[in-house]
TIROFI-159411 format. One record per residue (C-alpha): residue number from 1; residue in one letter; x, y, z. Coordinates in nm, 3 decimals, decimal comma. Example, Ala and Ser with C-alpha at 12.3 -4.5 7.8 and 13.67 -1.06 7.14 Angstrom:
! residues 2
(1 "a" (1,230 -0,450 0,780)),
(2 "s" (1,367 -0,106 0,714)),
This chain:
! residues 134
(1 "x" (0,863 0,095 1,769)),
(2 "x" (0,678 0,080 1,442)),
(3 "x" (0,481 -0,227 1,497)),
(4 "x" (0,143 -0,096 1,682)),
(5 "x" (0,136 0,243 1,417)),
(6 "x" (0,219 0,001 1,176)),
(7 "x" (-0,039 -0,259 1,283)),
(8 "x" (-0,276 0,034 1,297)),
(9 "x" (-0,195 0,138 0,961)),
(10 "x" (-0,237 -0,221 0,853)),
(11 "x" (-0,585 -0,281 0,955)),
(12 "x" (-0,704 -0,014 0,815)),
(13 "x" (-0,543 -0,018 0,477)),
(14 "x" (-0,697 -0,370 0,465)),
(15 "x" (-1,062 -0,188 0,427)),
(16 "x" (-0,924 0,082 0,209)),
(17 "x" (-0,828 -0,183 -0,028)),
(18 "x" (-1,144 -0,344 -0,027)),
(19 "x" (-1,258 -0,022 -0,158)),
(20 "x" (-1,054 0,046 -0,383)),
(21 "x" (-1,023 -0,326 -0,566)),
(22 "x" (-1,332 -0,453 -0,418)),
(23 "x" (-1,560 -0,180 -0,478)),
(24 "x" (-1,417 0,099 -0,701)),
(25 "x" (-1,230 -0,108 -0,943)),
(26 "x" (-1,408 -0,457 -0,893)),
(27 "x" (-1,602 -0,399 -1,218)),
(28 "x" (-1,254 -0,357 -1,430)),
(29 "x" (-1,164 -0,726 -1,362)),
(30 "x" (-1,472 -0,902 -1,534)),
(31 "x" (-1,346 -0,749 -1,881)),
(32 "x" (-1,063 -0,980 -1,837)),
(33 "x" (-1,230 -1,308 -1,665)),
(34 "x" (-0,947 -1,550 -1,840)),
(35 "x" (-0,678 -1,346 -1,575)),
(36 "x" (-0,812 -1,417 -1,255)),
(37 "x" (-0,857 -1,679 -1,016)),
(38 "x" (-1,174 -1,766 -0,785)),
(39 "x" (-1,185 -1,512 -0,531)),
(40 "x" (-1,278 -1,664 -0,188)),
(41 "x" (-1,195 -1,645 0,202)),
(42 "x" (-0,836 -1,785 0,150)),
(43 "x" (-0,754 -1,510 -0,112)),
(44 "x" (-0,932 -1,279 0,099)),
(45 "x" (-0,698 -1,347 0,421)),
(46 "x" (-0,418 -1,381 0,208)),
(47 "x" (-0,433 -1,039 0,044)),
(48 "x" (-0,563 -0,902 0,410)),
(49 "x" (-0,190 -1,032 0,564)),
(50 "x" (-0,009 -0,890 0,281)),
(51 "x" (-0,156 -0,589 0,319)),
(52 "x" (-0,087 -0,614 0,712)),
(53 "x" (0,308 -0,731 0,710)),
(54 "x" (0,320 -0,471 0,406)),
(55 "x" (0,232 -0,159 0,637)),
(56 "x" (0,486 -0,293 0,918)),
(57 "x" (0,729 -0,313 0,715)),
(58 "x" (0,669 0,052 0,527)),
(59 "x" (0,654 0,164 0,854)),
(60 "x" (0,946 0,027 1,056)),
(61 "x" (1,171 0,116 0,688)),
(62 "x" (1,059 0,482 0,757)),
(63 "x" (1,118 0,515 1,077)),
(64 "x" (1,487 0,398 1,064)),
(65 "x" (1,497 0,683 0,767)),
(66 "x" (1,301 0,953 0,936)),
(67 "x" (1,542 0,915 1,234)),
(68 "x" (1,810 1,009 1,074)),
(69 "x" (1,907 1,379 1,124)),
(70 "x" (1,946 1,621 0,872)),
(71 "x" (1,700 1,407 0,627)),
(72 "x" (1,420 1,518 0,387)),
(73 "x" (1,126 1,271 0,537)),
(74 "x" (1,150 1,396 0,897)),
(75 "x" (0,930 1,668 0,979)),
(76 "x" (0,606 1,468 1,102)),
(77 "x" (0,326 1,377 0,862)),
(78 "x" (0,492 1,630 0,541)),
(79 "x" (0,811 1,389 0,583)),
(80 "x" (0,613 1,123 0,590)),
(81 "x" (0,411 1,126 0,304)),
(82 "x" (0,733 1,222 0,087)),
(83 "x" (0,845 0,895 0,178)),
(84 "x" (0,491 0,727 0,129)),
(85 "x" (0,540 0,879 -0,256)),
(86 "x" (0,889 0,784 -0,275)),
(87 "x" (0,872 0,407 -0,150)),
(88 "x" (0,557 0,412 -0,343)),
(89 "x" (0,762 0,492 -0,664)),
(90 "x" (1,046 0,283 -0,587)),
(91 "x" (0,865 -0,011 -0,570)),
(92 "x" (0,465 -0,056 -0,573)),
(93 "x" (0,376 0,140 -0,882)),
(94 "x" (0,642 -0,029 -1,114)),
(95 "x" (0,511 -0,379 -0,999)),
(96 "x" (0,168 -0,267 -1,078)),
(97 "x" (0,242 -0,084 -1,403)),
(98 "x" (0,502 -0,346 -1,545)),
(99 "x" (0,301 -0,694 -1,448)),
(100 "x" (0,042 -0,505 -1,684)),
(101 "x" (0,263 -0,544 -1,950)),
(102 "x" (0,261 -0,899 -1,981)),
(103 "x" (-0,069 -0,982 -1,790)),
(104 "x" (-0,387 -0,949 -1,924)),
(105 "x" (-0,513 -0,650 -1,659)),
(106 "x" (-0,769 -0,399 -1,757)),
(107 "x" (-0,568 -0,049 -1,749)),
(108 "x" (-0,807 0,059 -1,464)),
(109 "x" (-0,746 -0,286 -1,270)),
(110 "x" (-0,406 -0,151 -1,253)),
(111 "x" (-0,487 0,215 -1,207)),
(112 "x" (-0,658 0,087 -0,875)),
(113 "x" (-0,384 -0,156 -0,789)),
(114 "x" (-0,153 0,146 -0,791)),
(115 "x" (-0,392 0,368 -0,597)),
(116 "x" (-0,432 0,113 -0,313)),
(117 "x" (-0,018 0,048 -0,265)),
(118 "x" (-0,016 0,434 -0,250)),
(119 "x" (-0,257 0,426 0,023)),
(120 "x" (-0,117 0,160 0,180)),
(121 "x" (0,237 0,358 0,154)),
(122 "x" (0,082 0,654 0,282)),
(123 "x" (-0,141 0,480 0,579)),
(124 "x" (0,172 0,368 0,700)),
(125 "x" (0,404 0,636 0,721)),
(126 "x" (0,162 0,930 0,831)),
(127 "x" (0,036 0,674 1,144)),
(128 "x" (0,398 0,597 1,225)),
(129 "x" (0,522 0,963 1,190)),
(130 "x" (0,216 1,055 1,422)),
(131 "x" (0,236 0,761 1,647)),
(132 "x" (0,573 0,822 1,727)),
(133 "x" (0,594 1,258 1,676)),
(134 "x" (0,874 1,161 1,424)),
């Protein structure tokens, strides 16, 4: 049940992280040229799937939570986005913030990497919670 919304979400949270990385934050990574690879078609794709099986995945996990009764993320697109944050919390944003710890990452490099797994997050849940009048 949550793989069209989540498909859906997936596609487009591949072009909002092209905006984000690729053209809001782009600029942060030459500051630190020693940190990252070659970009190219392969990273591209790769990143693009990630992004893809990421939103799926956000979504079916919601789903299975929303559907629970008596729960604080059901309630349509409200629900949804509280578990957008929380997943968001739980698990994106620490990866972002702590790999910047011990990578060399410009602080806004990681400012956008955070921003795009909370869109991502987001994308997912409020499509599925609409797709599926959860």
């Amino acid at each position: 049940m949550a793989l069209v919304p989540g498909a859906i979400a997936g596609v487009i949270s591949i072009f909002t992280s092209w905006l984000w990385m690729g053209v809001i934050f782009h600029r942060f990574q030459k500051r630190t040229p020693q940190t990252w690879r070659a970009e190219g078609n392969g990273s591209y794709a790769m990143s693009a799937a990630i992004h893809f099986a990421a939103c799926i995945a956000i979504a079916t996990v919601f789903l299975f939570v929303a559907r629970m009764p008596g729960n604080l993320f059901a309630g349509g697109i409200h629900g949804a986005l509280r578990f957008a944050a929380l997943i968001w919390m739980a698990v994106a944003a620490p990866f972002a913030i702590e790999a910047a710890i011990f990578i060399n990452l410009h602080p806004w490099v990681v400012v956008g990497q955070v921003l795009d797994w909370l869109t991502t997050s987001a994308l997912a849940c409020t499509i599925a919670a609409w797709w599926t009048r959860t």
